[in-house]
N, C-alpha and C positions, 0 to 999 in steps of 0.2 A: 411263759416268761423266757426270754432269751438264755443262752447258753453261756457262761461264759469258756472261751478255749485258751490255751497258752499257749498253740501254733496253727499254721495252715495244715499243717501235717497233721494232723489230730484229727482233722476231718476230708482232707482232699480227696481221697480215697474213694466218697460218696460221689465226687463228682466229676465228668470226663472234660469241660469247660470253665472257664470261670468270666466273670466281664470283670477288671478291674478297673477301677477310678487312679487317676493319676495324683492330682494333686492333693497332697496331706496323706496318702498312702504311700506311692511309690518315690513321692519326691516332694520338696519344701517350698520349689518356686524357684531354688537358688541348687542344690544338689541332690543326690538319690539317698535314698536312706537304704543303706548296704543290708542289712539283715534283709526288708522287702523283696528286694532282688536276689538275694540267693535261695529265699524262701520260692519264686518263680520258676529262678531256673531247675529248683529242686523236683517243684511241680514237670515242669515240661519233661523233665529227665525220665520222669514216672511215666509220661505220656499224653501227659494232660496239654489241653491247647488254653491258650492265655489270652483274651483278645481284650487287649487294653480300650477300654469304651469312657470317653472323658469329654465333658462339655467345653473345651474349648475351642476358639471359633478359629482355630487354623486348622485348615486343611490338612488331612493323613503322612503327606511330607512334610511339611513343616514341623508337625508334632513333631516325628522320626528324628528330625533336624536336631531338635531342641533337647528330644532326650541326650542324643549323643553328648551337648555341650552338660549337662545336667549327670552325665557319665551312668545313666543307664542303660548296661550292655543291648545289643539287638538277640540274644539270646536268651533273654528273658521273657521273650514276647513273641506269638506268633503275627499278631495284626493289631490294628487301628482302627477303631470308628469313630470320627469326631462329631461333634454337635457341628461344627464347622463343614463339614462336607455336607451331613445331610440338608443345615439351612443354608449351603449355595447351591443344592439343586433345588429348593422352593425358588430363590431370588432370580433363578436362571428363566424357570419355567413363568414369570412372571407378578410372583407371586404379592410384590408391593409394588409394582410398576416397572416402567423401563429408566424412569429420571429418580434416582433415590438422594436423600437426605444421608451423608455416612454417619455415625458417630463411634469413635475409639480412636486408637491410635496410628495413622497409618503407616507409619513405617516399620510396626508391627503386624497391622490385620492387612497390609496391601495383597497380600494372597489372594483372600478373601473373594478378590475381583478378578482374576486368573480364569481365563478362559473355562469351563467346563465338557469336556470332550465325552461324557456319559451321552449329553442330549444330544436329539439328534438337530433339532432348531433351538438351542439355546437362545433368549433373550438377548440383544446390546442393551446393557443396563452403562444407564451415565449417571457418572456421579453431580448433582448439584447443589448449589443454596436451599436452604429451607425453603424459602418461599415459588420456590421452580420446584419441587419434589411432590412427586405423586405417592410416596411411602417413606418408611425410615426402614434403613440397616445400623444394627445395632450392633457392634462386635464388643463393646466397652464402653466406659466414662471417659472424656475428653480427660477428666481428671484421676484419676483412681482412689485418690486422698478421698478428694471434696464432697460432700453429703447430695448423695442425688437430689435434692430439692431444690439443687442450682441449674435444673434444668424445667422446673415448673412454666417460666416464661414461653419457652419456644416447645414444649409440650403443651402446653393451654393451645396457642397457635396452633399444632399439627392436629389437636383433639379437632378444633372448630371446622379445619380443612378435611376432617374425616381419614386422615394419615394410617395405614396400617405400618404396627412396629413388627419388624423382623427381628427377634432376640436370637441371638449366634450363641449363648449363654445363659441359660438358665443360670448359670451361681448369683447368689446373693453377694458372698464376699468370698475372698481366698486370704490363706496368710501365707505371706512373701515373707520364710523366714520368720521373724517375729511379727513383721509388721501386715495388720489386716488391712486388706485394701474392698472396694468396692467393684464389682462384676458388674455384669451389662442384664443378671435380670433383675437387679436392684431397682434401672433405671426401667424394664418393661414391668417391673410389681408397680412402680408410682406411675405408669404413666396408665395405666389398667386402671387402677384406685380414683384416677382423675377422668375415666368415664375415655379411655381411649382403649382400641385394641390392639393387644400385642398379641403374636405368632411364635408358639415354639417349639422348640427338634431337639433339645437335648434332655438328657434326665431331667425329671421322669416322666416325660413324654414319649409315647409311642414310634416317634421316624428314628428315633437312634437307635432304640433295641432292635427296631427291625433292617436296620443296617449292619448293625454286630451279629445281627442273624446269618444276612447274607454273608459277611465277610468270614465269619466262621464255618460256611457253607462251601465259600470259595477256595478254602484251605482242604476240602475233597472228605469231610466228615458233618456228618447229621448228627446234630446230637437234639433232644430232647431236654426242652424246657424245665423237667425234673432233674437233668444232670448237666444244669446250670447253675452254676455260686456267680452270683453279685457280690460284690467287695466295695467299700467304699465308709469314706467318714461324713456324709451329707447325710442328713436324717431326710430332707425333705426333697432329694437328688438320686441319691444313691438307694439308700434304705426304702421309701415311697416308691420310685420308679420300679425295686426288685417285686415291692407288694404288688403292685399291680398289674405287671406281667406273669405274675405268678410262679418268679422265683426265687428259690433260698436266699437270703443275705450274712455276710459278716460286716457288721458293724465295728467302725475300726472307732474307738472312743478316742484317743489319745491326739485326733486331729481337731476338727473346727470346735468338736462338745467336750475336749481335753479338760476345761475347767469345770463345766459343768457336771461331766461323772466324776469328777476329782482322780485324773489319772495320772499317775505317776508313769510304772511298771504295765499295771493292770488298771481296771477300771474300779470304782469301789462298789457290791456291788447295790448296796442301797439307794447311791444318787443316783447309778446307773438307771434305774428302777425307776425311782419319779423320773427320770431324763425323758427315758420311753412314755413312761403314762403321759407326761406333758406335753409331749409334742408325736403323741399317738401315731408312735410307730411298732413295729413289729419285728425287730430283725432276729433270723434267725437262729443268730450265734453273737457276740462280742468280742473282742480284744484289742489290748490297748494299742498297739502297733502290728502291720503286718510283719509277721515274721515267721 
């Protein structure tokens, strides 16, 4: 059974790394939750390296970018690995064609399409209409409100043309603030269900852990998979992803499963309890907020 803690500090000690999840831990959508961030930088002070690992599909600057406006110091953090970097080096290497279908926001995910100077022959990926597209890039819902089943039509379509979806996003949904909006693997869960396949790089998938590998590599220390904490409030992202890399989690209740363990303060911890049995997870500690 999980642990429950009443700080980072109660257990950091064990660990010379951590991967944290951004949204619903470190930040709301809208600002930082100040306890988290001093809980970080308290971490790093210690010596600990911090490598913020979060499935959204912008790329390592633009995160950076965003934290700033979101007013989470760069001192809190040593590095970035986004689901966004690792699936534009799939989409570079050609991995749904050179002519893609986009779907999200562009004047949000325009990054996305940013030259990639890793490869050494990157792809010219062009963007086109459905019906000229050899793949789908997936950054988000046209809509974020709208119930992904508003895209059943031109998913049946891509299904028949044999379309591979690039999901930038494993999230299901995020909450902006109060309000829950829909992610871009909402839209590759339904279009998966409808007998199409979807492609993905962020928690809890394999190419981002092994990104946050390297990049935690590239900061000039090895650390070992045992003296690695996952952080994160995603049962089936964060928590899932640390199980099956094989390592430790704190499960932060007080985000997406807030109502479900009935967290206030702390988690309760009987719902916390069925929470885990129900959606069989494992994590290796609790608490309601990072802090």
């Amino acid at each position: 059974m999980t642990q429950i803690v009443t700080s980072l500090a109660e257990i950091s000690d064990r660990y010379k790394a951590l991967f944290v999840d951004l949204w619903g831990c470190v930040h709301n959508g809208i600002t930082a939750y100040p306890e988290a961030v001093e809980a970080l930088k308290a971490y790093r002070e210690r010596g600990g390296k911090v490598v913020l690992v979060t499935n959204s599909p912008k790329p390592r600057a633009g995160v950076a970018e965003q934290l700033t406006h979101f007013n989470v110091p760069a001192d809190s953090y040593d590095t970035i690995a986004t689901s966004g970097d690792s699936a534009r080096s799939a989409m570079f290497r050609g991995e749904v064609g050179e002519k893609v279908y986009f779907m999200g926001e562009w004047e949000r995910d325009a990054g996305f399409f940013e030259p990639l100077k890793l490869l050494d022959h990157p792809l010219n990926v062009e963007r086109v209409p459905l019906d000229e597209a050899e793949g789908i890039v997936c950054c988000g819902p046209f809509d974020p409100m709208a119930d992904p089943s508003v895209n059943r039509p031109d998913f049946l379509y891509a299904k028949q043309k044999g379309l591979k979806l690039l999901c930038a996003n494993p999230d299901i949904v995020v909450d902006r603030g109060e309000i829950r909006e829909w992610c871009a693997g909402a839209l590759a869960k339904l279009y998966t269900e409808m007998g199409g396949e979807s492609l993905y790089f962020g928690k809890p998938h394999p190419p981002i852990y092994d990104l946050a590998r390297r990049r935690l590599h590239a900061l000039g220390v090895d650390v070992v998979d045992s003296d690695i904490l996952a952080i994160g409030d995603g049962p089936h992202t964060d928590i899932a992803g640390g199980m099956g890399e094989g390592i430790d989690s704190l499960f932060i209740t007080g985000g997406l499963a807030a109502s479900e363990t009935k967290t206030s303060y702390q988690p309760d911890p009987d719902a916390l309890n069925d929470y885990i049995i129900k959606e069989k997870i494992n994590p290796t500690y609790s608490i309601g907020r990072l802090r």
